[in-house]
N, C-alpha and C positions, 0 to 999 in steps of 0.2 A: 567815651569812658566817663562814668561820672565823678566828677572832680575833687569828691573826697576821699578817693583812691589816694592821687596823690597826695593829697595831706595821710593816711596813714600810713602810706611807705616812709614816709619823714618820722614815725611815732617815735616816743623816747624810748619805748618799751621795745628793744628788739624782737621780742617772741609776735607783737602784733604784725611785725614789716614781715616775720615767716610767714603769717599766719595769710594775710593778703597776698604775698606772691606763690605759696604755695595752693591755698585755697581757692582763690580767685583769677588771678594770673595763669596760676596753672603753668609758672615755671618749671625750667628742665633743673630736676633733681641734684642732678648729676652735671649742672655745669657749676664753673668757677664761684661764680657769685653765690648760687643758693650752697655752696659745698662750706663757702666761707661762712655765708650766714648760718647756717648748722652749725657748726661749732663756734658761735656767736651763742645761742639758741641755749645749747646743752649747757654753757660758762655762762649765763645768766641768773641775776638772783633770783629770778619766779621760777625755772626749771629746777634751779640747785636746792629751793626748798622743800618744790613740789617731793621732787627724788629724794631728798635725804632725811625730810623732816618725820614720815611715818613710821621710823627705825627708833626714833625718841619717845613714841607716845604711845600710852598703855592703852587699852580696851578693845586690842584687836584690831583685826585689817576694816572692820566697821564703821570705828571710832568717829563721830559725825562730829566736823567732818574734815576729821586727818588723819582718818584712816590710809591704810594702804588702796582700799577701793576706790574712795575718792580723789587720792592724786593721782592715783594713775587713770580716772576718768579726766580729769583735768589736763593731764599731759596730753591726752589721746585728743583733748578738743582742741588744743593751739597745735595741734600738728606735728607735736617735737618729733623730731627726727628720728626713724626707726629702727632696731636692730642694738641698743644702748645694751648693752647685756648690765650696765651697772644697775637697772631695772629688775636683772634675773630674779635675786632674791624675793621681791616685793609681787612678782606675779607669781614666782613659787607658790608663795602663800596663800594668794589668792586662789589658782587653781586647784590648789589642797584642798580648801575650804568647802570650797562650790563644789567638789566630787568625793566628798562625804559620802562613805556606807548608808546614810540617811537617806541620800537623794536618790537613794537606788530601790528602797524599801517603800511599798504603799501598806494605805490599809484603807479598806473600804467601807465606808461607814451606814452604807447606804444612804435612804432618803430619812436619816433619823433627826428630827427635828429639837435642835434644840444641842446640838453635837458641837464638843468644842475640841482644840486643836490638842490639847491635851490628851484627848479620848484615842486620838490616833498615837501615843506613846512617841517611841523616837522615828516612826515613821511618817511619812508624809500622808496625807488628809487625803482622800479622796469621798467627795460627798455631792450626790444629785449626779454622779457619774462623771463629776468636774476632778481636778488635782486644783486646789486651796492652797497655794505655794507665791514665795515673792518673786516669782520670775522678774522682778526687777533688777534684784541679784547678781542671779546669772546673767544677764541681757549686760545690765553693764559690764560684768570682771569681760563676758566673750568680746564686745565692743573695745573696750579699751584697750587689752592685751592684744588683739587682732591687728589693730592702728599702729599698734606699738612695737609692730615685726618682731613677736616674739610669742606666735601662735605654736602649736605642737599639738601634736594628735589628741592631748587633753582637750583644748577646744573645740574639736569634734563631738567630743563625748560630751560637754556642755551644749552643741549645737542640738543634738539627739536629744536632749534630756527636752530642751526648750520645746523642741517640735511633739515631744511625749506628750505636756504638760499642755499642748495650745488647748484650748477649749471650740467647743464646735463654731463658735463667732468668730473665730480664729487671734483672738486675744486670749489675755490672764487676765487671774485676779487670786486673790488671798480672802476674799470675804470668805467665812464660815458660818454665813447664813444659812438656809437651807434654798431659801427666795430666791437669794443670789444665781441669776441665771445667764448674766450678761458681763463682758466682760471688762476690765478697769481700765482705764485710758494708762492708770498711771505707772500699772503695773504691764502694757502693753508696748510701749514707745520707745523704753528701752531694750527691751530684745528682740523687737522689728529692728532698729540700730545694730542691732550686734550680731544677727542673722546674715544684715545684710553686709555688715563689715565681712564675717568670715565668707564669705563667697562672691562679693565684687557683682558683677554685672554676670553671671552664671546663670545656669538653669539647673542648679541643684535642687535636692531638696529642702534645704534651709533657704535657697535665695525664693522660692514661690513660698515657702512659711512664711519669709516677712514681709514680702508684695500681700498674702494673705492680712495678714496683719497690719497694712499699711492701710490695706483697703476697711477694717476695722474705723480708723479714724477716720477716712475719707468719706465713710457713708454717714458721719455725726457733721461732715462740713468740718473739723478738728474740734470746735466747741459750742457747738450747736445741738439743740435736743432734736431727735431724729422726727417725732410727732409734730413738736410746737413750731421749730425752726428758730425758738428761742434759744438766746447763749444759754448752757449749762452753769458757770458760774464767772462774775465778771471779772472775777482777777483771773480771769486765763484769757484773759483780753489784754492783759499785761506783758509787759517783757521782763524777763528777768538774767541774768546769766553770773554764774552757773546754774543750773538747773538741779543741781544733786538730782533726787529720783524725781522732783516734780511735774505735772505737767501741766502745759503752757501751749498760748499762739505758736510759741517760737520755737519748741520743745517738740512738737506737731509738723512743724514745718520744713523742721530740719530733718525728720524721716522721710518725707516725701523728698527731698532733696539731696538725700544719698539714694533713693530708689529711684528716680530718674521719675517721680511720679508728680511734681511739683505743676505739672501744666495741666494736669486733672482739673475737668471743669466743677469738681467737687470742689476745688482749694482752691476756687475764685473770690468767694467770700470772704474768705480769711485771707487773704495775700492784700486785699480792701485794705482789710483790717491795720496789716504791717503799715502797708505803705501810708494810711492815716495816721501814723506814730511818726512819720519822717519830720526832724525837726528844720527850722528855716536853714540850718547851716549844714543840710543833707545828710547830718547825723543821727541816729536812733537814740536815745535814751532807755536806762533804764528805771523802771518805774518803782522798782524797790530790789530787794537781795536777801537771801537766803539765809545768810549768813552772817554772825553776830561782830565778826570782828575775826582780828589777825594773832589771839593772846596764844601761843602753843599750849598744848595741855587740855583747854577750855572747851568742852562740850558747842558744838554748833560754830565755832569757831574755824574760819579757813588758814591755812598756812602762807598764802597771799592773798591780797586785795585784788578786787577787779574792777577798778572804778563806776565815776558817781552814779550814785544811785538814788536821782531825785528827776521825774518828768521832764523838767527843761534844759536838761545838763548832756552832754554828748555822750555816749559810753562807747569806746572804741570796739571791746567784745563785740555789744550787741549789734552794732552799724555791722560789725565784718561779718556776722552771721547773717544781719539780714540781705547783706547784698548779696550773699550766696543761694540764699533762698529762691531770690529774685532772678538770680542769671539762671538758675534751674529752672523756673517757671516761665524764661524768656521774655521777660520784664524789663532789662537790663540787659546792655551788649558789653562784655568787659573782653576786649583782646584776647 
């Protein structure tokens, strides 16, 4: 087991000692120890924030980024503990949101060039025979709420909606170009993620949408041009965590890695890639963050920190995602 396991089970930060023994350990849920750490977890300051802080701040469940969206993607990536119903309210909203009379409505704009998102009124775009939509949206609320044991048959109807919307590449996008014919990494990753949350290792039809979808990145190498073999852009060589909607090495990685697809000889390149990020103290760094700071209220602004975020510096997130990447891709034997 590689030995900075044990240094993060020691972390000061209790949500990261869940985050390792439920993530990686792949301890029993349901015994003593993870029973007590869970409600360690939930009585924590970075949980208590995440949960209560989106009830204070105005501009909707959006709000970048402390919105309701975004903590509860937050909550859903350290693992917290599922079934919190003190959550209810906050996915309320969100699955309110995301099953809008809008998302039900198209309008087809044909192949009209030069067509913008307005032209489609309060209906959704459908243009070049595409749907023009931020399936990132939905990809995250269906992700997060799904993690967070506190899915209902609305998530269904969000799954349906997604699988409506895939494009024949079997990804999304939002461009309203007309050109636009291929589809957005960044608009695809999360709801390959959230397909595959709501249906686990199944053979529904949402769990082959986001193996479809996975296969999307896998045939780019995750950031690589499909023609040149050259990276697409170099800060997606980077690590970052949180990810909000961006996409990344790491962000790419982590879908193959709930899809059991991490040992694809397509995400050999890039798994190079992580592990040339491993620092001398077998920690990962993060190379920058998303995020402006911790001020409540403040536009771009997280509701916790997630530490350092400077090349040479350890980042406990990112080490613990990347070793999960790694056990997925059989890189790594962790117990």
């Amino acid at each position: 087991m590689p030995r900075v396991i044990d240094q993060l089970l020691s972390a000061d930060d209790v949500c990261v000692q869940w985050k390792v023994r439920r993530d990686l350990l792949e301890e029993d849920l349901d015994s003593r120890t993870m029973r007590r750490l869970a409600d360690l977890v939930r009585a924590s300051p970075r949980a208590t924030a995440l949960r209560e802080g989106p009830g204070t701040v105005k501009g909707g469940s959006y709000a970048n980024w402390q919105g309701a969206h975004w903590a509860t993607l937050a909550l859903a990536d350290l693992g917290y503990p599922p079934g919190d119903t003190r959550l209810q309210p906050m996915v309320d909203q969100l699955l309110k949101a995301r099953l809008h009379d809008r998302y039900w409505q198209e309008c087809d704009l044909g192949d009209r060039p030069g067509a913008k998102r307005s032209d489609a009124g309060a209906a959704l775009p459908v243009l070049g025979g595409r749907h023009r939509v931020h399936a990132s949206v939905h990809g995250g609320t269906l992700y997060a709420v799904t993690r967070l044991g506190l899915a209902d048959e609305r998530c269904a109807q969000i799954a349906d909606l997604l699988r409506r919307w895939q494009w024949p590449d079997a990804g999304w996008n939002c461009d309203m170009r007309l050109e636009a014919s291929t589809s957005s990494v960044h608009e695809t990753w999360l709801p390959a993620r959230g397909l595959a949350a709501a249906t686990g290792r199944g053979s529904s039809a949402a769990h082959t949408a986001a193996r479809r979808a996975a296969g999307t990145l896998l045939d780019r190498g995750l950031i690589y041009r499909r023609k040149t073999g050259m990276v697409v852009r170099p800060a997606w060589m980077k690590l970052r965590f949180p990810a909000y909607w961006h996409y990344d090495l790491l962000a790419g990685l982590r879908v193959l890695a709930d899809l059991d697809l991490a040992r694809d000889n397509r995400a050999q390149r890039a798994l190079d890639v992580l592990e040339r990020h491993r620092l001398e103290s077998d920690y990962w760094p993060a190379h920058g963050r998303r995020y402006r700071g911790t001020t409540p209220g403040v536009s771009l602004h997280d509701w916790v920190g997630w530490g350092p975020a400077h090349p040479g510096q350890p980042n406990e997130w990112v080490t613990v995602e990347a070793l999960r990447v790694l056990k997925a891709a059989g890189r790594i034997t962790v117990p």
